[in-house]
N, C-alpha and C positions, 0 to 999 in steps of 0.2 A: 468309532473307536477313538478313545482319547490317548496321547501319548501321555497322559501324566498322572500319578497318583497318590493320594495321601494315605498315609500308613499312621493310623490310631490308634495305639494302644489303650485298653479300659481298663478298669476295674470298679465298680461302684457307680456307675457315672449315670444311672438311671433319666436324672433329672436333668441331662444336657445333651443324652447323646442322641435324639430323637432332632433336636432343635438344630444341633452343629451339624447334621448327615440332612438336613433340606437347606441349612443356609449355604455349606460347600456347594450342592449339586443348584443354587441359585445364581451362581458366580456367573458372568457375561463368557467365560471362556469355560469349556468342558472340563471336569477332573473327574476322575473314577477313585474310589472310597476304600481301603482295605481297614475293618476295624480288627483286631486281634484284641480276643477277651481274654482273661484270665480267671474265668472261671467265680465270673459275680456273681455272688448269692441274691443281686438286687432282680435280677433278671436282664439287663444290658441286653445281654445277647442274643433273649427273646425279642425286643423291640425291636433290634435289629434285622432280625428272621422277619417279623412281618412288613418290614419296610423294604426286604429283599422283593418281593410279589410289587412291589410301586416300581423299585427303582431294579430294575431285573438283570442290565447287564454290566451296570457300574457302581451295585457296591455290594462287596464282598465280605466276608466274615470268616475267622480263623478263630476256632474256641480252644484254649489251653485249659490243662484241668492245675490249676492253684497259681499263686501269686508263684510266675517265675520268673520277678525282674524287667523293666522294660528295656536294657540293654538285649535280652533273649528277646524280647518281643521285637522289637524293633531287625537286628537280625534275622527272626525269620519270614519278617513282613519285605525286609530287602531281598533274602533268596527267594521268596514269592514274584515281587515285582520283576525282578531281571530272569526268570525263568520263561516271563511271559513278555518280555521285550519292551518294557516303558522305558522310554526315556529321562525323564522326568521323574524322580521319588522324595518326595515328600514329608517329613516328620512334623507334626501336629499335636499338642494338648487336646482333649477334648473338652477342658471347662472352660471356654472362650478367655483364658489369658491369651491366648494366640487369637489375636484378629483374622477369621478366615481370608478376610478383604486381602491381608496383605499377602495371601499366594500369589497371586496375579504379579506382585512387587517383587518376589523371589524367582518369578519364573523367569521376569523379566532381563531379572539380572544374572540369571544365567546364557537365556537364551540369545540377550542381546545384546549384553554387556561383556562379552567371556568368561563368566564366572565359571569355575565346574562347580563348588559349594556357594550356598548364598545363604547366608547366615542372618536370621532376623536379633538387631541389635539390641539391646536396653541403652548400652553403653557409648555407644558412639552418638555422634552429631546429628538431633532430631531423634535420640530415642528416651523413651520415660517410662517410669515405674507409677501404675497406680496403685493406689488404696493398699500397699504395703508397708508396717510400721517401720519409723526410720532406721530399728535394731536389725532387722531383715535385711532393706535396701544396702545397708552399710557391707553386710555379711557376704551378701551375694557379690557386691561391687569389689571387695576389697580379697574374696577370693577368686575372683578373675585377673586381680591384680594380681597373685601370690604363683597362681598358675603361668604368667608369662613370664615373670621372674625365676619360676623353676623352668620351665620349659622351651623359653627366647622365642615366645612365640607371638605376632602380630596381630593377636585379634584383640579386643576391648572387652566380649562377650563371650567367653569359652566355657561355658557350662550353659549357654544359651539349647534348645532345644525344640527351636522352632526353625526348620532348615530344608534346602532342595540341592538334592544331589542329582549330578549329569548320571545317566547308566555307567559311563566309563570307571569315575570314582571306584563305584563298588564292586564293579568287575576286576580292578586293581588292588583293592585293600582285602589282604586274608581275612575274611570277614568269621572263620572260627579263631581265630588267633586273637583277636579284639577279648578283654578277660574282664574288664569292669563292664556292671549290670546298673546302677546309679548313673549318679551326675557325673561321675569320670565316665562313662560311658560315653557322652558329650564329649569331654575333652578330648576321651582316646583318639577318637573318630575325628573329629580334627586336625590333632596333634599329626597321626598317623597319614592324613591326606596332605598334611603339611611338607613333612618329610618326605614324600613322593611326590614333591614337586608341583603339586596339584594348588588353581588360584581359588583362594576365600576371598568373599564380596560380604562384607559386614551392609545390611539395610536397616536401615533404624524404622524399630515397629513402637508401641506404645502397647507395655507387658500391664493387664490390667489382671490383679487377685481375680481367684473363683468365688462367685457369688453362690453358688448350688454345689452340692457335695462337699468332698473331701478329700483335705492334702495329703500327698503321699509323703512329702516330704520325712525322714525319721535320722538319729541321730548317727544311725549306725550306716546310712546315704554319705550322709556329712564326712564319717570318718575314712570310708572308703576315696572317696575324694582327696581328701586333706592326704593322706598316707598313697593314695594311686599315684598320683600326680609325681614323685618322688620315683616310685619304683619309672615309670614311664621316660624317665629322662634318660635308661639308658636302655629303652627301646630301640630293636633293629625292625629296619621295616623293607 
């Protein structure tokens, strides 16, 4: 039984998620897999069914019926996880912009650095963006900037969404009360661990584009963010 587990949100993800569910369960230290679909017309959630019969007691599957935001997803991959007592939870991409490699790097720095969140960087010292045009990089960096300046908040990477959270975190944060489903979804959940006193450990990963499928990224993400972040400043937590 492993104390720790990565919670995947899908959708579409045909072409990677067969690859990222043997490279995780490849890792020198044990993790257990929660993938939550929303309902891929590509069949995701079939490949995933028959890699349940391989991998039998460490990875799990939650099918939602239609796109319902991966702030819900994620959500209900956490009342998942802490219903069955992991320590350790985990937030992952599935189109290897997220380095699997660097769980081990996140766990680390929780488990033995005192982190209770550990937050994989772009932004800080030793992190990098690949094969992203320079209009993106700029976009992304400069509303992480926009975000600490509304928010007075100490991270460099706050829409980051490659993360490990201690059990306690999310046993603490009202986890229905959380109200953005996007990239403020990201922030909330920082913002909000923030405010409760809770330490962020920024790790610097190397955020590399999806090479197979496609971005979710869409504009109405973007404005949700720009306009969240605003309302968020006079969040009580």
């Amino acid at each position: 039984m492993s104390d720790r587990l990565v919670i995947i949100p899908t959708y579409r993800e045909k072409e990677n998620i067969e690859k990222m569910i043997r490279k995780v369960f490849s890792l020198e230290k044990p993790f257990h897999l929660l993938i939550i679909d929303d309902g891929s017309p590509d069949g995701t959630a079939d490949i995933v069914k028959t890699l349940q019969k391989e991998f039998t007691d460490s990875l799990h599957l939650v099918e939602r019926e239609g796109k319902l935001g991966l702030g819900t997803a994620y959500i209900a991959g956490f009342k998942w996880a802490l219903a069955r007592g992991y320590e350790y939870i985990f937030e992952m991409d599935c189109d290897f912009s997220h380095n699997p490699d660097d769980l081990l790097r996140l766990h680390e720095a929780c488990e033995k650095q005192g982190g209770d969140i550990a937050i994989g960087s772009r932004y800080v010292k030793g992190g990098k963006v690949k094969n992203w045009p320079l209009g993106r990089v700029l976009m992304s960096y400069y509303a992480s900037v926009y975000v600490r300046l509304v928010l007075w908040m100490n991270i460099k990477d706050t829409t980051a969404g490659f993360k490990c959270y201690r059990k306690k975190v999310l046993e603490t944060i009202k986890l229905d009360e959380i109200r953005f489903v996007g990239y403020a979804f990201q922030i909330e959940m920082k913002y909000t661990a923030s405010k409760l006193g809770f330490k962020l450990i920024e790790v610097p990963i190397t955020f590399i584009d999806r090479v197979e499928g496609e971005s979710k990224m869409s504009t109405k993400i973007f404005k949700e963010a720009f306009w969240g972040v605003i309302q968020m400043r006079n969040k009580r937590v």
